[in-house]
C-alpha positions as CSV (number, residue, x, y, z in Angstrom):
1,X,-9.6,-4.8,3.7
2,X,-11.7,-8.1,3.0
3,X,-15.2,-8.2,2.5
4,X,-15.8,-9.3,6.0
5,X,-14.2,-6.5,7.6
6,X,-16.1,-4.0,4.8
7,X,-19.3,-5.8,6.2
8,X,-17.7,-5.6,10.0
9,X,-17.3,-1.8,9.3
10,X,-20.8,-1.5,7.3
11,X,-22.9,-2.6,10.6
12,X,-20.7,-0.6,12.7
13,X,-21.3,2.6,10.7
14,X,-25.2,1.9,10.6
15,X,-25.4,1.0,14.3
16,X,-24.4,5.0,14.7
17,X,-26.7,6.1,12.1
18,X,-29.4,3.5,11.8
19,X,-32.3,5.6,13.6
20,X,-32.1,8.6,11.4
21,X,-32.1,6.7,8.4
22,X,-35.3,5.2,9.2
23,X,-37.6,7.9,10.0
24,X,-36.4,9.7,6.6
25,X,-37.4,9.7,3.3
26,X,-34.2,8.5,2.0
27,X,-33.8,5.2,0.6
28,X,-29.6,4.7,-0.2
29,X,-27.8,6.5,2.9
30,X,-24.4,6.9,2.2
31,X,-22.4,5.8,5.4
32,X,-19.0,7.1,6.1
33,X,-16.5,5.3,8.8
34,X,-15.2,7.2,11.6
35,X,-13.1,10.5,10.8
36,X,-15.7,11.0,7.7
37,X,-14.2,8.4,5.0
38,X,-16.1,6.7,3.3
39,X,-17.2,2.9,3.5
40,X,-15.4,0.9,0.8
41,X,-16.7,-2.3,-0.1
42,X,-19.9,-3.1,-2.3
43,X,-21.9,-1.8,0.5
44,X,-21.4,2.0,1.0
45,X,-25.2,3.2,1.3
46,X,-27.3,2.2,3.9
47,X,-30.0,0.1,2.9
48,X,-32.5,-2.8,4.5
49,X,-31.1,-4.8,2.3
50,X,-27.4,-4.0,2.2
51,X,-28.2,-4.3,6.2
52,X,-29.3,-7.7,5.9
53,X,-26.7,-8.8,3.0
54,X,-23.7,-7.8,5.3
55,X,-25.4,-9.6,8.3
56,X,-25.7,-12.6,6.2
57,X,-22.3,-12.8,4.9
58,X,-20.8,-13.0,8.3
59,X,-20.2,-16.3,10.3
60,X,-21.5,-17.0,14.1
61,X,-17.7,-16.3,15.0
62,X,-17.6,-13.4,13.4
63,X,-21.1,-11.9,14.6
64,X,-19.8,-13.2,18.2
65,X,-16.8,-10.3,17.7
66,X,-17.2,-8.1,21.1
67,X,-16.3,-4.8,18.8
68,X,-19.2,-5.9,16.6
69,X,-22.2,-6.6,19.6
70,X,-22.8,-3.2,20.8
71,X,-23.7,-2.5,17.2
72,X,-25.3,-5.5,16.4
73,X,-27.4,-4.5,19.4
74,X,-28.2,-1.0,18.9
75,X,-29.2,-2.3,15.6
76,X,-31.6,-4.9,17.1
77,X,-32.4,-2.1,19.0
78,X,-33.3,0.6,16.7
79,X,-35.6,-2.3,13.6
80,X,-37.6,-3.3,16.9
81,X,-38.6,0.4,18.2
82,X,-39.2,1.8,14.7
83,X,-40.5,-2.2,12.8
84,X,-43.2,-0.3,11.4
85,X,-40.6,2.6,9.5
86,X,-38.0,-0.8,8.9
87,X,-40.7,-2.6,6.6
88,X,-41.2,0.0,4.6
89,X,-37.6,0.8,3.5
90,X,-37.6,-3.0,3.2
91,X,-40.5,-2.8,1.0
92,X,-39.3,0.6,-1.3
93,X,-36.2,-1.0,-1.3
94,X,-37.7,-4.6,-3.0
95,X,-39.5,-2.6,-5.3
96,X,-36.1,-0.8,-6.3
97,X,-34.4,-3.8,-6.4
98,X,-36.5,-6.4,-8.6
99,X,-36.7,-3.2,-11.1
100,X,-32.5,-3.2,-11.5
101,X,-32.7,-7.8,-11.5
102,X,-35.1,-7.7,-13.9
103,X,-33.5,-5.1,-16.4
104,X,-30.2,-6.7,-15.8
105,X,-32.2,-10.5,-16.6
106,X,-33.3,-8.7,-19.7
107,X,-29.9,-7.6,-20.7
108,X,-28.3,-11.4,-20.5
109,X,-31.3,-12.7,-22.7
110,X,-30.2,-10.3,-25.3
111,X,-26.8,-11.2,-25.1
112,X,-25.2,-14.2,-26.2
113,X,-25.4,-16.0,-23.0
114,X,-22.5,-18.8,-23.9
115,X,-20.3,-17.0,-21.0
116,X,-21.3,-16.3,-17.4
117,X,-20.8,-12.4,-17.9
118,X,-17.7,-10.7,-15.9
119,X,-20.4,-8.9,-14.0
120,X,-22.5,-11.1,-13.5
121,X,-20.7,-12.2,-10.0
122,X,-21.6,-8.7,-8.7
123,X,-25.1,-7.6,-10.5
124,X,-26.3,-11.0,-9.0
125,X,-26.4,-9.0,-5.6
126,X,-29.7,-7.6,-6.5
127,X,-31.3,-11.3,-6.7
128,X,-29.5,-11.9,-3.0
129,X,-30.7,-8.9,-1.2
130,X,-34.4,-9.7,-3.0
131,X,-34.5,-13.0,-1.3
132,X,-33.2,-11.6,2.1
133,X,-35.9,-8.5,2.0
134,X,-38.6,-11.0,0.5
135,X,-38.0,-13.3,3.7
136,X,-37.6,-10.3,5.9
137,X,-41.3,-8.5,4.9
138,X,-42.9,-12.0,4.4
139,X,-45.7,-9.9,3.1
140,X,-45.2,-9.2,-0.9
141,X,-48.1,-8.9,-3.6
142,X,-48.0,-12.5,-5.6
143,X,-48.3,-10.3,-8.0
144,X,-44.7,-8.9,-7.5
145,X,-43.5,-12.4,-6.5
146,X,-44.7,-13.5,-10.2
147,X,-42.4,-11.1,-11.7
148,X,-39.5,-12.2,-9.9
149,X,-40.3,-15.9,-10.5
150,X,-40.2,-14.9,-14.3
151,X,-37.2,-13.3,-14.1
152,X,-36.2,-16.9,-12.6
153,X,-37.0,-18.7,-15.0
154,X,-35.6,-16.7,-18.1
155,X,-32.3,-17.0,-16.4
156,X,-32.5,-20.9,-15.4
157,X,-33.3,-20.9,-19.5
158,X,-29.7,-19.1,-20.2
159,X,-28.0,-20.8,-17.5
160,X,-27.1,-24.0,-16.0
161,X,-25.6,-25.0,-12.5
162,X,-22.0,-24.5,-12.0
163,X,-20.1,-23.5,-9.4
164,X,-20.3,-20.7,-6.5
165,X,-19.6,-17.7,-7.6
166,X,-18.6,-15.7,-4.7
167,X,-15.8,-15.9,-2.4
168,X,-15.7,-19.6,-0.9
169,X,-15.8,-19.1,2.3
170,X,-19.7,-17.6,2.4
171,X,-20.6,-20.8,0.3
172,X,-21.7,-22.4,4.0
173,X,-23.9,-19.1,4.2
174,X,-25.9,-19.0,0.7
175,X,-26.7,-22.6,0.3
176,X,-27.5,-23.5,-3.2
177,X,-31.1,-24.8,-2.1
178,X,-31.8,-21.2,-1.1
179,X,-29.6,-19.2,-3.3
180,X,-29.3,-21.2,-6.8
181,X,-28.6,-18.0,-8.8
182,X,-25.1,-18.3,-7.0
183,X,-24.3,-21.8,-8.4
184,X,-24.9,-21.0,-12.1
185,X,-22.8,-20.6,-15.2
186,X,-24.9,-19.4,-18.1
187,X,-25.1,-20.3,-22.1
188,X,-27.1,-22.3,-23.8
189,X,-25.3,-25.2,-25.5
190,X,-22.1,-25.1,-23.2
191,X,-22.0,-28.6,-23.4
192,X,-22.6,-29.0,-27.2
């Protein structure tokens, strides 16, 4: 299955499930497929921001999908009637998430940093769904913004542009003037 069709199946799966995640206290929802299997992908828990991530990563054509607009509507649906209950998952969830970017920043700035890590295509998820929640509360303390920013620029000091470093085709979708974490290859010195 390709990461469009796990995203495709993410949003349907939160479409039927959406509501009750919002008015409880959980934060990760684990989401299941039809027949009770589990999501596969790198988004198998329910989140604001894995909500937003998935939605992101899919084109117009593929949002256009008749088998994905009843869920993209219910979905519309369900962050309109209960905003209020939305933002604050989105909000918990930043919190959550700047907490795992800025341990894994602190992690590369003890390592070497002469090679873009083998993890570092996925951990960099964290730094995505930030920007996607960020834009999606509009709201957040400049005191919070600061820390990210520093986290920024640690890792713009152990890195330097490269290429993207996800799957090609979402390239159109991240664009580096948004999303410049995506374009990087770290180490200081590569070019010494």
């Amino acid at each position: 299955m390709t990461s469009l069709s796990h995203d495709a199946a993410f949003l349907q799966s939160t479409a039927q499930v959406l509501e009750d995640y919002l008015l409880s206290e959980v934060l990760f929802w684990p989401l299941q497929r039809e027949k009770g299997a589990m999501l596969g992908g790198d988004s198998d828990q329910l989140t604001p921001g894995n909500l937003l991530l998935s939605l992101a990563r899919l084109s117009k054509e593929d949002l256009a999908e008749p088998s994905l607009q009843t869920a993209l509507q219910r979905i519309d649906e369900v962050r309109q009637r209960w905003k209020s209950a939305w933002l604050n998952k989105c909000r918990k969830e930043w919190e959550q998430r700047l907490r795992l970017w800025l341990h894994y920043v602190d992690d590369l700035q003890r390592e070497d940093g002469r090679v873009l890590p083998a993890d570092y295509s996925f951990h960099v998820r964290q730094r995505v769904i930030l920007e996607l929640l960020g834009k999606e509360t509009g709201d957040l303390p400049p005191e919070k913004r600061l820390r990210l920013q520093s986290a920024d620029e640690v890792l713009r000091s152990l890195s330097q542009p490269g290429e993207f470093i996800w799957q090609k085709g979402l390239q159109e979708r991240f664009p580096a003037s948004s999303f410049w974490y995506l374009y990087m290859k770290t180490g200081r010195g590569i070019s010494e």
